[in-house]
C-alpha positions as CSV (number, residue, x, y, z in Angstrom):
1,X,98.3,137.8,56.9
2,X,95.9,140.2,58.7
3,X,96.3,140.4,62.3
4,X,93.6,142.0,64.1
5,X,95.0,143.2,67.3
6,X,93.2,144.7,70.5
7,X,93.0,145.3,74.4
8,X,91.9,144.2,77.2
9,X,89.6,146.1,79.3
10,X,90.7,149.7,80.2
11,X,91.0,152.4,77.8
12,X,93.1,154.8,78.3
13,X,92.7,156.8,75.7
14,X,89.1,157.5,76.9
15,X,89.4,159.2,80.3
16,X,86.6,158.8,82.7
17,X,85.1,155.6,81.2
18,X,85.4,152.5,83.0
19,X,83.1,149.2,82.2
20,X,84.1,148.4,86.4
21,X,81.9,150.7,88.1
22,X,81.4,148.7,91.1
23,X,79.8,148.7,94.7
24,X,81.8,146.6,97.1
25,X,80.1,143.6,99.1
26,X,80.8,145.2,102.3
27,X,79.1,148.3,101.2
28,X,76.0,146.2,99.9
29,X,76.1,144.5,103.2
30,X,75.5,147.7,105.1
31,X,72.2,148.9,103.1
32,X,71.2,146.2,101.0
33,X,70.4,148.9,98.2
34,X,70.2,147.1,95.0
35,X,69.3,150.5,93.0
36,X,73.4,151.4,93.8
37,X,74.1,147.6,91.7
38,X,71.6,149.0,88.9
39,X,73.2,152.2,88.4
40,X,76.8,150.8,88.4
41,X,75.4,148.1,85.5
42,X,73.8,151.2,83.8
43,X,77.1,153.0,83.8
44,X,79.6,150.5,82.9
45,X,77.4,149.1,79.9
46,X,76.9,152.7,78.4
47,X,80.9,152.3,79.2
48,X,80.9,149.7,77.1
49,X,79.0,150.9,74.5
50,X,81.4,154.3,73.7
51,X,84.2,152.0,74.4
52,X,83.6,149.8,71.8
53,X,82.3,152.7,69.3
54,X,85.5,154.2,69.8
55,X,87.6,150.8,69.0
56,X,86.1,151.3,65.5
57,X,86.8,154.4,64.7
58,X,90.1,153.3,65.4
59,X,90.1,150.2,63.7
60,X,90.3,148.5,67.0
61,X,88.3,145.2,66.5
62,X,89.1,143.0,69.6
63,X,88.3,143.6,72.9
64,X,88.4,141.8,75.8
65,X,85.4,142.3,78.6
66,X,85.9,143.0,82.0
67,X,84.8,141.1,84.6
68,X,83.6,143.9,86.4
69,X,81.2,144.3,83.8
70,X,78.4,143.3,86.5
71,X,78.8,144.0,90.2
72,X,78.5,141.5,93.2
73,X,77.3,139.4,89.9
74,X,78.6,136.1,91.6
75,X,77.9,136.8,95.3
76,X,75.5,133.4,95.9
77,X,74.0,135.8,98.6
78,X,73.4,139.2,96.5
79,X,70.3,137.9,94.0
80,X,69.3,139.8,91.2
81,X,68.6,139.5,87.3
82,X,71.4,141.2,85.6
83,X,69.8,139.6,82.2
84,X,66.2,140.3,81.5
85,X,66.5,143.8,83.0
86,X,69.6,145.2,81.0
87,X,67.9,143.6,77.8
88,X,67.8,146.5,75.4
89,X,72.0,147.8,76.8
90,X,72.6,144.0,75.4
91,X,70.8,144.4,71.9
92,X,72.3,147.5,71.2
93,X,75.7,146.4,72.1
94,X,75.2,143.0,70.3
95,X,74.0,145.1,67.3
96,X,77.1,147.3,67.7
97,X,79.4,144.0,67.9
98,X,77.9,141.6,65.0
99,X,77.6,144.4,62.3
100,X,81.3,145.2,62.8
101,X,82.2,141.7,63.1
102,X,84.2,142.3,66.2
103,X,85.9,140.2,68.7
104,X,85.3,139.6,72.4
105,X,86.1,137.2,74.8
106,X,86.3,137.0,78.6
107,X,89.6,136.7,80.6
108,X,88.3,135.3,84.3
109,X,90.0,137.0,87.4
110,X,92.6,135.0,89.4
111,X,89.3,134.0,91.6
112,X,88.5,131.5,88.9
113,X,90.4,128.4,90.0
114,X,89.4,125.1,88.6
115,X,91.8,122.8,90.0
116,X,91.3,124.1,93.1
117,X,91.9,122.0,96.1
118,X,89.4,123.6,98.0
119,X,85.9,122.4,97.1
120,X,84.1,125.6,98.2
121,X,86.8,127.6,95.2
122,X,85.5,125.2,93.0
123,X,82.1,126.0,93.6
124,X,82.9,129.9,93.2
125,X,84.5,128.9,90.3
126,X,82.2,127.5,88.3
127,X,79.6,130.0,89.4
128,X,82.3,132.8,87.7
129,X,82.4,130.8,84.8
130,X,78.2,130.9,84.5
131,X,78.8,134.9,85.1
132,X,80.8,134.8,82.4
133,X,78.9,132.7,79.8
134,X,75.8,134.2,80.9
135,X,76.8,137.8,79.5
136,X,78.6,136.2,76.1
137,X,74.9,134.7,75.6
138,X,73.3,138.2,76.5
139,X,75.5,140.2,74.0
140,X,75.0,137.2,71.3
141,X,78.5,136.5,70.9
142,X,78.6,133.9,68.6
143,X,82.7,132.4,69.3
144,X,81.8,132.5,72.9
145,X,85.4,132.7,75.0
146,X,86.5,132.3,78.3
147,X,90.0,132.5,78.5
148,X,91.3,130.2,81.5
149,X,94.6,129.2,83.3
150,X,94.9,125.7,84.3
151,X,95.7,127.2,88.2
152,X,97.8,126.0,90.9
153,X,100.0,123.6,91.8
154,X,99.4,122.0,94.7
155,X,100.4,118.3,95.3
156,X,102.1,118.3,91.9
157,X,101.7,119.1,88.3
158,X,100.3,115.9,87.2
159,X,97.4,115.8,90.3
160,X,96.8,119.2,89.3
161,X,95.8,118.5,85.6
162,X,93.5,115.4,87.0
163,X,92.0,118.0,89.8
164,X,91.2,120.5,86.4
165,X,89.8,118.1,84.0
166,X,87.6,116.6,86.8
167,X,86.2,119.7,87.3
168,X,86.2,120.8,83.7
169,X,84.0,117.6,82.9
170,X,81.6,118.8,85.8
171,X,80.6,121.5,83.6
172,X,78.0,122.3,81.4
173,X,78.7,121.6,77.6
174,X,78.4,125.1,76.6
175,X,80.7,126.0,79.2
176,X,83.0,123.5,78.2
177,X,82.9,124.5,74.2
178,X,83.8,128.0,75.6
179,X,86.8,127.7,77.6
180,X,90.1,128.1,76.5
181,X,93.3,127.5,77.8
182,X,96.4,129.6,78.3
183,X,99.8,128.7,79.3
184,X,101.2,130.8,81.7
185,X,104.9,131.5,82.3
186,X,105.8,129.5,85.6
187,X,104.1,126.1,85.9
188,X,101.6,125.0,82.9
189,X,104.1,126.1,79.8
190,X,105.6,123.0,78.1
191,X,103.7,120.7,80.6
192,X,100.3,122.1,79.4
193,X,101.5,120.5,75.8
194,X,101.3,117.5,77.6
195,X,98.3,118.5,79.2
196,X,96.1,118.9,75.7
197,X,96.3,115.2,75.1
198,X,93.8,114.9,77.7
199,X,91.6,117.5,76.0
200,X,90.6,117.3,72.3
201,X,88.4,119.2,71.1
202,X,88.6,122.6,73.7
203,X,90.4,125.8,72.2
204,X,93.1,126.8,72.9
205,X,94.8,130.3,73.9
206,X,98.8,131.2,73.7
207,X,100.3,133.6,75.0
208,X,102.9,135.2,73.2
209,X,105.6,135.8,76.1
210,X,105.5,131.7,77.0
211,X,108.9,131.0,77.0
212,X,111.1,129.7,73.8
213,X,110.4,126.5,72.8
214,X,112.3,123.8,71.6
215,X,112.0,122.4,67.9
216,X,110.1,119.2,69.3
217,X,107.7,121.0,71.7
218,X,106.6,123.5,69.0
219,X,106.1,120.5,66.6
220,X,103.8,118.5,69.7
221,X,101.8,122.2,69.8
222,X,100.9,122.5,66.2
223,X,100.1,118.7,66.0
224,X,97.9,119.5,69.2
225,X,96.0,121.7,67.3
226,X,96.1,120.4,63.5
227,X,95.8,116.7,63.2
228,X,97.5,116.0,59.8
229,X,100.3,118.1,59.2
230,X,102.8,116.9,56.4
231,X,106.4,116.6,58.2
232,X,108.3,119.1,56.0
233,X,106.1,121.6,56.8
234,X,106.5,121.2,60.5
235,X,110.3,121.5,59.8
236,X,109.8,124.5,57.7
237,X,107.5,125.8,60.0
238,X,110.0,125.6,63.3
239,X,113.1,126.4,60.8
240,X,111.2,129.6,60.0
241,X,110.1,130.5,63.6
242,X,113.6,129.5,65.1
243,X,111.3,128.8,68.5
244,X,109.0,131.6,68.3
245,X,105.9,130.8,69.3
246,X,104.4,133.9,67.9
247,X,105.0,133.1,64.5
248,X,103.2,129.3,64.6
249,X,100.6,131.1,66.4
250,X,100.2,133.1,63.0
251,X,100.9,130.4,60.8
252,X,98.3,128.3,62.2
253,X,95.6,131.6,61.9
254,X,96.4,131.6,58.5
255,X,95.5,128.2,57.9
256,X,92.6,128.3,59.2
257,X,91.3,131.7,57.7
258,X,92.1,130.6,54.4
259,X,90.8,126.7,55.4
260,X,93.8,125.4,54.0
261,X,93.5,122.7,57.1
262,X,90.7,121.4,59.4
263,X,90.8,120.7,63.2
């Protein structure tokens, strides 16, 4: 199986590049000066650019964006065009991404809360999520992804689901077709199985330090995601894993590379 691993964000390799040149909103506040937002865009895609140049060289082919990429971006009070202007940093980085068949996604900061109980987060949300989409379109991304928690858990797990996929159905389409979810480790693991039923048809994200599973629960996670699955294969598959996660993770990758199943 080929596994095509990355990073997320920073290199460290590369000292003195950083895609999160930023201006703070205080700062802004004080002057106004939209020419400090240009240069900080300028910088951080050029950032981008020798980050991503250097991740082949290396054999490096995923890469996960930073949210920084674009400052003040989703301040509904700091209005600019951080598209049209930045058009030809966009191309060239698209160009650099699609001929090397890269992958890129978008991991939205722990300001992005969907299920939210606070109507004005929600708002802030969503406009995060647009950021987000917005730049995926811009660099032509084709497997647009915006990774995504399920969030708190206020007034319970299962009013906390409802509060997400109200929200989640709020969206746009493309937005929808673009998330995915992630467990985490401490409240949305084994109940985000449950959770999926609810959801057919988004992608889905798994992090590899969720916590062991039992033989049941990793059967309910690769039926979740494959809809016909022979039941000595599940067997095989959890016999073989003995509750690593990692390893259906894999399994099902290879399945689908080699369109041996369908979802």
């Amino acid at each position: 199986m080929k596994i095509r691993l990355g990073y997320a964000c920073i290199s460290k390799t590369l000292s003195n590049v950083t895609t999160s040149s930023t201006i703070t909103y205080t700062t802004f506040q004080k002057d106004k000066d939209y020419k400090k937002i240009d240069t900080a865009i300028k910088s951080n895609l050029n950032a981008l650019k020798e980050i991503l140049t250097y991740n082949i060289k290396n054999n490096i082919h995923f890469f996960r964006l930073s949210s920084k990429l674009i400052p003040l971006a989703t301040k509904s009070d700091v209005i600019f065009d951080y598209i049209d202007p930045y058009k030809d940093y966009y191309n060239s980085i698209a160009k650099i991404i699609k001929d090397n068949k890269l992958r890129i996604d978008f991991h939205p900061d722990e300001f992005c809360v969907l299920n939210s109980t606070k109507s004005e987060v929600v708002k802030n949300s969503i406009a995060i999520l647009e950021y987000h989409y917005n730049l995926l379109k811009a660099l032509e991304i084709k497997n647009k992804i915006l990774v995504l928690h399920i969030g708190g858990n206020t007034f319970g797990k299962k009013n906390s689901i409802s509060r997400f996929i109200n929200n989640f159905n709020t969206l746009s389409k493309d937005i929808q077709e673009s998330i995915a979810i992630e467990n985490d480790d401490t409240i949305f693991n084994k109940e985000y199985i449950r959770f999926t039923e609810f959801s057919k048809g988004s992608q889905f994200i798994f992090d590899d330090e969720i916590e062991k599973l039992e033989s049941n629960d990793c059967i309910a996670l690769i039926k979740t995601i494959i809809k016909e699955v022979p039941q000595k294969v599940l067997d095989d598959i959890c016999y073989a894993a003995e509750n690593n996660p990692f390893y259906i993770i894999q399994f099902i990758e290879y399945l689908l590379e080699n369109k041996l199943v369908n979802i």
